[in-house]
N, C-alpha and C positions, 0 to 999 in steps of 0.2 A: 310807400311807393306813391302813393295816393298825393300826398303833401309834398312829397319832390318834386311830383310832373307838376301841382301846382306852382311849387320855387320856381321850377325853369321856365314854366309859362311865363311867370311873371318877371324874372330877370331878363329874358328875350324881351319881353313889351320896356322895360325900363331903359335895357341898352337902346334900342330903337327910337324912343322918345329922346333919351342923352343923345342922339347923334341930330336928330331933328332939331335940337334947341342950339347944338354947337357946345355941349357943356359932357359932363363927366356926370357919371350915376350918380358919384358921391354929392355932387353939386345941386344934382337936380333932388334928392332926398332931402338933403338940407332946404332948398326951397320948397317943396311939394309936403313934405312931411313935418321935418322939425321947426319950422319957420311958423307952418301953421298952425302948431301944437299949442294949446292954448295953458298956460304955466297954473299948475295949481295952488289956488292960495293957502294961506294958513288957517282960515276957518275951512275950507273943505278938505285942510289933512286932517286939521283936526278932531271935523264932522266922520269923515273916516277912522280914525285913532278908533274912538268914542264907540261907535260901531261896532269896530273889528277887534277892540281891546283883549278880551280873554283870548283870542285868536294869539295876538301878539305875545301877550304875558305869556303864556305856552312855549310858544317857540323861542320863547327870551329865557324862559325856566325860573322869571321869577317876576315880583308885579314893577311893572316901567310905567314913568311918567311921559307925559304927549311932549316934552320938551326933552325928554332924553334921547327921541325916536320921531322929535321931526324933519330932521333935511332925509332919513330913511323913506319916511312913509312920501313926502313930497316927492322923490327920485320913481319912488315905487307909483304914483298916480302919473306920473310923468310917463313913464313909461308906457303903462298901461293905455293912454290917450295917444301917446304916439303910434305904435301896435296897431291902435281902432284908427286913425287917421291913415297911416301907411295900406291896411287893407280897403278901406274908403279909395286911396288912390291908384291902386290895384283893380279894384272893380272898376274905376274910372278909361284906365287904359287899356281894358280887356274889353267896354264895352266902345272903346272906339279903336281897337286895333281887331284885325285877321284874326281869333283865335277859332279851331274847328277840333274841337276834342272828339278822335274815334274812339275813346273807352272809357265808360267811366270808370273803371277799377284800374289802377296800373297792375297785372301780375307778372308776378316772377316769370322769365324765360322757362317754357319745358324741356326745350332743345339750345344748340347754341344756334340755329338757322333762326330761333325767337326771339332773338337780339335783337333783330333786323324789324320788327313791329314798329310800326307807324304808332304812338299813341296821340300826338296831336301836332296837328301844324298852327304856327304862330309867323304872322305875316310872311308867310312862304319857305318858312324854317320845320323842318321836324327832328319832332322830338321822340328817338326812338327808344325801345325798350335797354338797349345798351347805355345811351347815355343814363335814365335811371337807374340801372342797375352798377355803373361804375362810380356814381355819384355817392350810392350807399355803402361801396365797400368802406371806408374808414366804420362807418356805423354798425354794418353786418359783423366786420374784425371786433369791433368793440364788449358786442353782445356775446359772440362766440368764445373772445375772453375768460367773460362772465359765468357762462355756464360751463364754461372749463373750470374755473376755480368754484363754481358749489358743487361742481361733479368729484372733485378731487377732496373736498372739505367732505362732504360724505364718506368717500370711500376713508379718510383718513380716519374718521371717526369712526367705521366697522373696525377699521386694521385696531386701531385702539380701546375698541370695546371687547374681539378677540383675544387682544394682547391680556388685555387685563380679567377678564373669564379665567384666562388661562391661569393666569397666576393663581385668581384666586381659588381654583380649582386644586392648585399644586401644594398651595398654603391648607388648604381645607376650610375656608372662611370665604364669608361672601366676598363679591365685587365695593360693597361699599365698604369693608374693612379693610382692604387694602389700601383703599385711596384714601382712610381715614389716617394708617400707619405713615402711608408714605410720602404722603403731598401735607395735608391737615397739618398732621404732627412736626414736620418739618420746613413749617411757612412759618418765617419769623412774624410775632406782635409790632404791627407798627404803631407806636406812640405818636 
């Protein structure tokens, strides 16, 4: 919630400044941001490579050369400097725009009359606790998802550890002789 109210601060200050210049967000980010992102060269990916190598090799699963993984690693500091620029310009337009933050926590509504919370005004805009919280539902669905299916993965796995007690209770042999008869023994050798 916290990092939303800061999105929407910062999307209100960006549309406001795009309207000031006569330009589009996307326009004014390409000036303000990617324009003055400074392009990393090939000694400092590969200053970086060099650095973070086991890092890489890890997540590559096996050892890479600085030439196999440099337009990667340049995209990746690219980015990274973009990121730090774009928040640079954020702090820039928050310290010359109206921003008046009443909380510093965004929390969840306790009622639905707690929608209606002020959490900040942004040159004469507020930002209430509804717009953050309609902002997260694709995120909240996402999560809930989530622990829908390790709730169900659990339970699937009792139903299937009773299933097979049972059996091996009915056979008079453990749990692991079953699964050794019945899955083991009848998983083909693959060559």
């Amino acid at each position: 919630r916290k990092r939303e109210l800061d999105l929407q601060i910062n999307s209100i200050l960006l549309e406001a400044e795009a309207k000031k210049r006569n330009t589009s967000t996307a326009k004014l980010i390409e000036a303000e941001v990617l324009a003055k992102t400074v392009v990393p060269t090939a000694a400092e990916a590969e200053a970086y490579f060099n650095k973070n190598k086991a890092v890489i090799e890890q997540q590559a699963g096996r050892a890479v050369a600085f030439a196999e993984v440099k337009d990667n690693v340049i995209a990746y500091l690219r980015e990274q400097r973009q990121q730090e620029r774009a928040g640079q310009y954020a702090q820039a337009l928050r310290a010359a725009g109206q921003v008046k933050k009443n909380v510093e926590f965004a929390t969840p509504p306790a009622t639905p009359a707690d929608r209606a919370r002020v959490f900040a005004t942004v040159n004469g805009r507020n930002i209430t606790s509804a717009d953050i919280e309609d902002n997260l539902l694709p995120f909240v669905a996402t999560v809930q998802e989530q622990v829908y299916l390790l709730r169900k993965g659990d339970v699937d796995m009792k139903i299937n550890d009773i299933l097979l007690n049972g059996e091996a209770q009915k056979r008079g042999v453990t749990a692991r002789a079953v699964l050794d008869a019945e899955v083991s023994a009848k998983t083909p050798v693959v060559n």
